[in-house]
BAKOLPA-107195 format. One line per 10 residues: number of its first residue (from 1); their letters; for each residue y, z, x of N, C-alpha, C. Coordinates in Angstrom, 2 decimals. Example, Ala and Ser with C-alpha at 12.3 -4.5 7.8 and 13.67 -1.06 7.14 Angstrom:
BEGIN
1) AS) -5.69/7.80/13.19/-4.50/7.80/12.30/-3.30/7.80/13.20 ~ -2.25/7.08/12.85/-1.06/7.14/13.67/0.03/7.87/12.90
// end
This chain:
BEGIN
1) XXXXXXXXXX) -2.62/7.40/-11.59/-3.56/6.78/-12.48/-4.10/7.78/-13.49 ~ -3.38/8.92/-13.72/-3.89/10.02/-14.95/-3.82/9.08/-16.03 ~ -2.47/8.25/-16.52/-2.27/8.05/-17.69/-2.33/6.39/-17.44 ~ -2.68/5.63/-18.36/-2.17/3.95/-18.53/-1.18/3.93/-18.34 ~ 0.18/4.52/-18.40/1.14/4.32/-18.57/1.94/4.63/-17.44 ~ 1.67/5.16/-16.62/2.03/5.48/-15.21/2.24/4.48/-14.49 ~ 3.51/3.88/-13.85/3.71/2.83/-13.34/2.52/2.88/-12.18 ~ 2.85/0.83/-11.51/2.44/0.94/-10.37/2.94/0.65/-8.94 ~ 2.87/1.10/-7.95/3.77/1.38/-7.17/4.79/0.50/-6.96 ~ 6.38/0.70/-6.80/6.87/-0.65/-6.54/7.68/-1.21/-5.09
11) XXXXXXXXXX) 7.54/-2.19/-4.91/8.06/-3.19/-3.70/8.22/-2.27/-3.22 ~ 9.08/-1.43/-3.13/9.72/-0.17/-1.51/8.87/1.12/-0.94 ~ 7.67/0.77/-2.03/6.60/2.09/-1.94/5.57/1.80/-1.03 ~ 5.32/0.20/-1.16/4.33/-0.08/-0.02/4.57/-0.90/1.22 ~ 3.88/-0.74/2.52/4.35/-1.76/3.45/2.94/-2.16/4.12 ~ 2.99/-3.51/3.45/1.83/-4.15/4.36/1.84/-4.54/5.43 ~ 0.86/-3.94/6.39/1.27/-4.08/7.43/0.35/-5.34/8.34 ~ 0.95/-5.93/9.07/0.34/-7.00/10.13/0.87/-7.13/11.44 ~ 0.06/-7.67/12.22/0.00/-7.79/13.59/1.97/-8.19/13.98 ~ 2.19/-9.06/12.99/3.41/-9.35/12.97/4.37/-8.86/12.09
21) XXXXXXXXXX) 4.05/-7.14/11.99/5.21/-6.44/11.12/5.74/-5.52/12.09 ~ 7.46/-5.53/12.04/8.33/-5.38/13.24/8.52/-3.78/13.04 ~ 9.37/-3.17/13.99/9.66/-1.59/14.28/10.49/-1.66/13.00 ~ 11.54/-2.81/12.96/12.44/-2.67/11.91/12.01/-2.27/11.01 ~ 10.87/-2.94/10.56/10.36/-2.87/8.73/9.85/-1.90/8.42 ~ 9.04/-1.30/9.87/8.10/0.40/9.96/9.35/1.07/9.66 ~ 10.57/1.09/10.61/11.72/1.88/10.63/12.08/2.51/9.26 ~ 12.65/1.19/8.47/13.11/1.47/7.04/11.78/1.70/5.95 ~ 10.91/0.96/6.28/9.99/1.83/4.99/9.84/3.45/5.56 ~ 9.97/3.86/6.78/9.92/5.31/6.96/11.23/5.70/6.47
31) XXXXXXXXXX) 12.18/5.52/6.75/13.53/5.94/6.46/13.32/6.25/4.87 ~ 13.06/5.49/4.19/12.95/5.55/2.59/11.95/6.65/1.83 ~ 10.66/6.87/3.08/9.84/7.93/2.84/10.36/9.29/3.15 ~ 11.03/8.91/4.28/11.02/10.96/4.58/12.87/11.16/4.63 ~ 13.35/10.37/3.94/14.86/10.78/3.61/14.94/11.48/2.28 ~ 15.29/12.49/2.45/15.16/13.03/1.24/16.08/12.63/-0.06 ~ 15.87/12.58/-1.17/16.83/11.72/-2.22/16.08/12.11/-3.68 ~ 17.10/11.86/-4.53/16.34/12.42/-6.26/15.11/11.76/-7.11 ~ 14.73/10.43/-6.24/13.49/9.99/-6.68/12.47/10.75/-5.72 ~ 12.40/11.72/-6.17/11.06/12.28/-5.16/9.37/12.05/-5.34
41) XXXXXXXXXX) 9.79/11.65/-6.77/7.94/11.59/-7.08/7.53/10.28/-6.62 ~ 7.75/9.46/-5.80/7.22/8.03/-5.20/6.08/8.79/-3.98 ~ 5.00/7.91/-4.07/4.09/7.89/-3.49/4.39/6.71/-1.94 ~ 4.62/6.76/-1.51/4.99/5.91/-0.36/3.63/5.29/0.69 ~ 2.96/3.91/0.73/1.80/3.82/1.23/1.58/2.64/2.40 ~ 1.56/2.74/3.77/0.95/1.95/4.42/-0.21/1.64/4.69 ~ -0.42/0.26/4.34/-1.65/-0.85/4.52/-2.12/-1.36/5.85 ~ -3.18/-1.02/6.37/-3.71/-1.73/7.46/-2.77/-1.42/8.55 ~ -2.17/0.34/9.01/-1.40/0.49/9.56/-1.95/0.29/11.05 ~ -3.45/-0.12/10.88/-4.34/-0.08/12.47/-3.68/-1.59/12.94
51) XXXXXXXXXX) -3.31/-2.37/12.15/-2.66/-3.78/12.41/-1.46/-3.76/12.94 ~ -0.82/-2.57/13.25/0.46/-2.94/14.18/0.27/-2.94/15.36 ~ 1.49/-3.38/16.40/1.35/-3.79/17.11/1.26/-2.00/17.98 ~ 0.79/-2.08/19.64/0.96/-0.70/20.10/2.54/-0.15/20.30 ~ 3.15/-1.46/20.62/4.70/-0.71/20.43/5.66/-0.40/19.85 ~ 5.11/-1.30/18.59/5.63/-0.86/16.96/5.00/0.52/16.39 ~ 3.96/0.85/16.94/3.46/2.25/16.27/3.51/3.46/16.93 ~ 4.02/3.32/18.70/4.35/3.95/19.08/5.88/4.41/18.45 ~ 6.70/3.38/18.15/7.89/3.68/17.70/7.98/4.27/16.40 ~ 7.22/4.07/15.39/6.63/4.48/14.24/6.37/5.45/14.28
61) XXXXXXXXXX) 5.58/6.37/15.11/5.08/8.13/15.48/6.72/8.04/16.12 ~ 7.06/7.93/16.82/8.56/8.75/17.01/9.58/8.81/16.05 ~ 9.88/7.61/15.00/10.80/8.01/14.24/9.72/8.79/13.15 ~ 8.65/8.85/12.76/8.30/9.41/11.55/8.30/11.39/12.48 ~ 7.82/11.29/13.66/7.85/12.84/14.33/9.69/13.33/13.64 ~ 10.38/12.09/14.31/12.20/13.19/14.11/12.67/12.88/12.69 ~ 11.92/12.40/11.93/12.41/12.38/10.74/11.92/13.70/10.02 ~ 10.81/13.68/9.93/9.72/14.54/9.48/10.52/16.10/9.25 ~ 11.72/16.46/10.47/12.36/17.91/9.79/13.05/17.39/9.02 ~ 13.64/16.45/8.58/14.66/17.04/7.37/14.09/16.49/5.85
71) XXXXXXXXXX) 12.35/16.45/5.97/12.23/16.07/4.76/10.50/16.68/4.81 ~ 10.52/17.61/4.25/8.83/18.40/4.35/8.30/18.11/2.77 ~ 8.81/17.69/2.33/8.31/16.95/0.78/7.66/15.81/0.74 ~ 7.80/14.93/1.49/7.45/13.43/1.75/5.70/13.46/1.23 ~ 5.69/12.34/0.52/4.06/11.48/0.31/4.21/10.68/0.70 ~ 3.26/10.40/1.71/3.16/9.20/2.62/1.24/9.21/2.81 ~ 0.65/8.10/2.59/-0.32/7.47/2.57/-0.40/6.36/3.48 ~ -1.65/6.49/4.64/-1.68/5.39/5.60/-3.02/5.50/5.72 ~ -2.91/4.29/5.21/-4.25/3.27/5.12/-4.78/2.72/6.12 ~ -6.00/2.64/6.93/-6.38/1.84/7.92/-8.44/1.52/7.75
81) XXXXXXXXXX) -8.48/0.53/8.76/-9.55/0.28/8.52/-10.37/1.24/9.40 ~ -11.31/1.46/8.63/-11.75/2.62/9.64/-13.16/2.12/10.94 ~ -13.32/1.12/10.98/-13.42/0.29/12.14/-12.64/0.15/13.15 ~ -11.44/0.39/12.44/-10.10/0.26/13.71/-9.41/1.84/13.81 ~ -10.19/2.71/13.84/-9.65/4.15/13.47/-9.03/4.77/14.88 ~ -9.38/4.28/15.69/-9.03/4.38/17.33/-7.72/3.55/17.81 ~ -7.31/2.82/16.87/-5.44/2.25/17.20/-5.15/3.36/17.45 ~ -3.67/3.15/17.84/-2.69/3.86/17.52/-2.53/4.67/16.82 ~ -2.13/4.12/15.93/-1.47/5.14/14.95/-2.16/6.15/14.25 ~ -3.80/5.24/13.46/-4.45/6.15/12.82/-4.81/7.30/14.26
91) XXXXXXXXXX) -4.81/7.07/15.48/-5.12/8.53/16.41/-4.01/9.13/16.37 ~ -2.74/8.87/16.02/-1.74/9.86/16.19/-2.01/10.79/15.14 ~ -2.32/10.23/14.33/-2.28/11.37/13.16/-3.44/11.54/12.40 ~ -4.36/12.22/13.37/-5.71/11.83/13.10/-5.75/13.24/12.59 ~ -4.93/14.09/12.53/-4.78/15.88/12.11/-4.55/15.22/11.11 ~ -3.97/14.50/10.55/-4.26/14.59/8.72/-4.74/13.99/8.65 ~ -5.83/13.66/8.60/-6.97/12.62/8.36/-7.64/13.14/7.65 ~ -7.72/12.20/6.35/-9.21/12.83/5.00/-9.36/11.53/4.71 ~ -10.92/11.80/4.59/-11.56/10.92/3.99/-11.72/10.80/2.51 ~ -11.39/9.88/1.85/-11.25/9.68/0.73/-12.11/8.60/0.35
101) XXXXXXXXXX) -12.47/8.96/-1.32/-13.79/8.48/-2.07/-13.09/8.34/-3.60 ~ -13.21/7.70/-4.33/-12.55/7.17/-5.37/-13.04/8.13/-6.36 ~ -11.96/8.66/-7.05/-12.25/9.65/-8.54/-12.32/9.53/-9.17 ~ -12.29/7.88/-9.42/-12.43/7.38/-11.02/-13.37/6.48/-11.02 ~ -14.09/6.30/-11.97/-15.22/4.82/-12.11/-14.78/3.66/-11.88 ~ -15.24/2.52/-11.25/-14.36/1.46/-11.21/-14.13/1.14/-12.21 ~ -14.93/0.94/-13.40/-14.75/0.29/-14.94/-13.30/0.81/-14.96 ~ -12.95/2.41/-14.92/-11.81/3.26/-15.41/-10.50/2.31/-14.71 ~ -10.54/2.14/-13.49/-9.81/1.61/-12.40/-9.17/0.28/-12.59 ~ -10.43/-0.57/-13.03/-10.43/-2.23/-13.35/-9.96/-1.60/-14.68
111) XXXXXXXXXX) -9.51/-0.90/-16.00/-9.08/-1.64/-16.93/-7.56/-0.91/-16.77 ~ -7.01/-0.11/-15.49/-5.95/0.59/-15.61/-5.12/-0.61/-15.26 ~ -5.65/-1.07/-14.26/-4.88/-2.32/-13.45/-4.71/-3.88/-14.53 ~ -6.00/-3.69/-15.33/-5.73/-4.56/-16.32/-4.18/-4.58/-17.24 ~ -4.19/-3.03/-17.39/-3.56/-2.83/-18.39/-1.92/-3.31/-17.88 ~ -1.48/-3.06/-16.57/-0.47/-3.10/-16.09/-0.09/-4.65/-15.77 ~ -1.33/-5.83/-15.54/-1.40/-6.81/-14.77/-1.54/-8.17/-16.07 ~ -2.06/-7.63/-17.48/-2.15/-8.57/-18.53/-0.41/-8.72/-18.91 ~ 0.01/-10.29/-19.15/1.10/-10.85/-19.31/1.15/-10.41/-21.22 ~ 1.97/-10.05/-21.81/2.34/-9.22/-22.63/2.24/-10.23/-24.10
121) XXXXXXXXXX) 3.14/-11.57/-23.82/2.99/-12.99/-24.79/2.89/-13.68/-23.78 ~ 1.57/-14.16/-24.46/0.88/-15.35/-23.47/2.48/-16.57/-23.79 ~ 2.57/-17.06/-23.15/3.40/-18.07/-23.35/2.56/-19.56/-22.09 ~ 3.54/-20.36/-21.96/3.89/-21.41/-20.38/3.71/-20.23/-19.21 ~ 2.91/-20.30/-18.83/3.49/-19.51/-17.73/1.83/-19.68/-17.07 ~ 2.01/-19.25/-15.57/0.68/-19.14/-14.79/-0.37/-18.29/-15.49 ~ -0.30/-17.10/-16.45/-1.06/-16.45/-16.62/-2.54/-16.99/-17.19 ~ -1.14/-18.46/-17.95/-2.52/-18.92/-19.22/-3.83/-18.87/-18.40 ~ -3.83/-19.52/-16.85/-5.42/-19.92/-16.31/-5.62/-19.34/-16.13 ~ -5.41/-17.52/-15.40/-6.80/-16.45/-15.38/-6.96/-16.09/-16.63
131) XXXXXXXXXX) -8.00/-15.46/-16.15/-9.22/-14.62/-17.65/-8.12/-13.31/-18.01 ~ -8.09/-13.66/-19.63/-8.11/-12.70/-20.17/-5.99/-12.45/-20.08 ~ -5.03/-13.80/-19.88/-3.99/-13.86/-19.44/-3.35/-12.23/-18.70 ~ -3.89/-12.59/-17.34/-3.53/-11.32/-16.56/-2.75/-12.80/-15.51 ~ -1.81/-11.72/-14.74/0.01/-11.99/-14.25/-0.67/-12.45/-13.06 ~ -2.24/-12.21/-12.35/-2.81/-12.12/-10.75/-4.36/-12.44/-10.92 ~ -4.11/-12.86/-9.98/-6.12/-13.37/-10.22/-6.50/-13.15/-8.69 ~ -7.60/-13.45/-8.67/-7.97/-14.20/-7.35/-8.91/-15.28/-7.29 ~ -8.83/-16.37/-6.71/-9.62/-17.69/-6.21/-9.89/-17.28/-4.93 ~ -11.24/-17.53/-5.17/-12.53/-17.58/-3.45/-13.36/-18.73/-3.44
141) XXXXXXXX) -13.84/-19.05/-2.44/-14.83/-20.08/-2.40/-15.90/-19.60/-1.46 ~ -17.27/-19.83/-1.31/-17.93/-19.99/0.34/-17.60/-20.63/0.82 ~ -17.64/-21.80/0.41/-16.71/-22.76/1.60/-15.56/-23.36/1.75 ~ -15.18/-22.74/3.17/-13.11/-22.60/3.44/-13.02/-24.40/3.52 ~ -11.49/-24.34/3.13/-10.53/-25.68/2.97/-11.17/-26.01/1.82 ~ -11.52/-25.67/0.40/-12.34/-26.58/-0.79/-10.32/-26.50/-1.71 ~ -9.58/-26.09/-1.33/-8.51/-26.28/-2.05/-7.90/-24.92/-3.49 ~ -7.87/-24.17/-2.53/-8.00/-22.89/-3.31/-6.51/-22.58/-3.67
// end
């Protein structure tokens, strides 16, 4: 996020993770992180890695432990809630653990994401109904089932 112009991460960089995300999917988004290869500058990031299951993240610390020699370059980012900081996983690797605090203003933040997320010619397309024809919105309500 130095420049506007700096992509944002894509499909193979992040893996969201849930109660129902398999060894497989941990497997290969690790495989893609710590294999070494000529796109090296990817940032590689798991989401809500406290959401796997215990025997998916046990398997997860073993292939990321034997992968880990043949690739000491790797960026890898794992995200968890820190309510849930006592899973698995975030205790396996609680030696790299930093706490992190945002370096940019949100204003700075909200117009980077703007910049990447506004549809280019408004045309037909979903964008017309959010503000400001951006590609993503979000709809909330207080009260659930109103048809969101």
């Amino acid at each position: 996020m130095n420049s506007p112009e700096q992509p944002l991460p894509t499909f193979d960089e992040v893996l969201l993770c849930t109660p129902q995300t398999s060894a497989e999917q941990v497997g290969l988004f690790l495989r893609r992180c710590l294999t070494p290869c000529r796109g090296g500058d990817k940032i590689y990031t798991m989401l809500y890695a406290d959401e796997l299951s215990y025997d998916v993240s046990c398997r997860a610390e073993e292939l990321f432990q034997h992968l880990q020699r043949y690739n000491s370059s790797y960026r890898l980012i794992i995200l968890c809630n820190c309510e849930r900081e006592n899973s698995y996983l975030p205790s396996a690797f609680s030696h790299y653990k930093v706490h992190m605090i945002p370096q940019r203003p949100r204003a700075e933040i909200q117009q980077y994401l703007q910049h990447h997320f506004r549809v280019a010619q408004p045309s037909n397309s979903a964008a017309a109904v959010f503000k400001e024809h951006m590609c993503v919105g979000i709809v909330s309500s207080k009260r659930a089932s109103m048809g969101k």
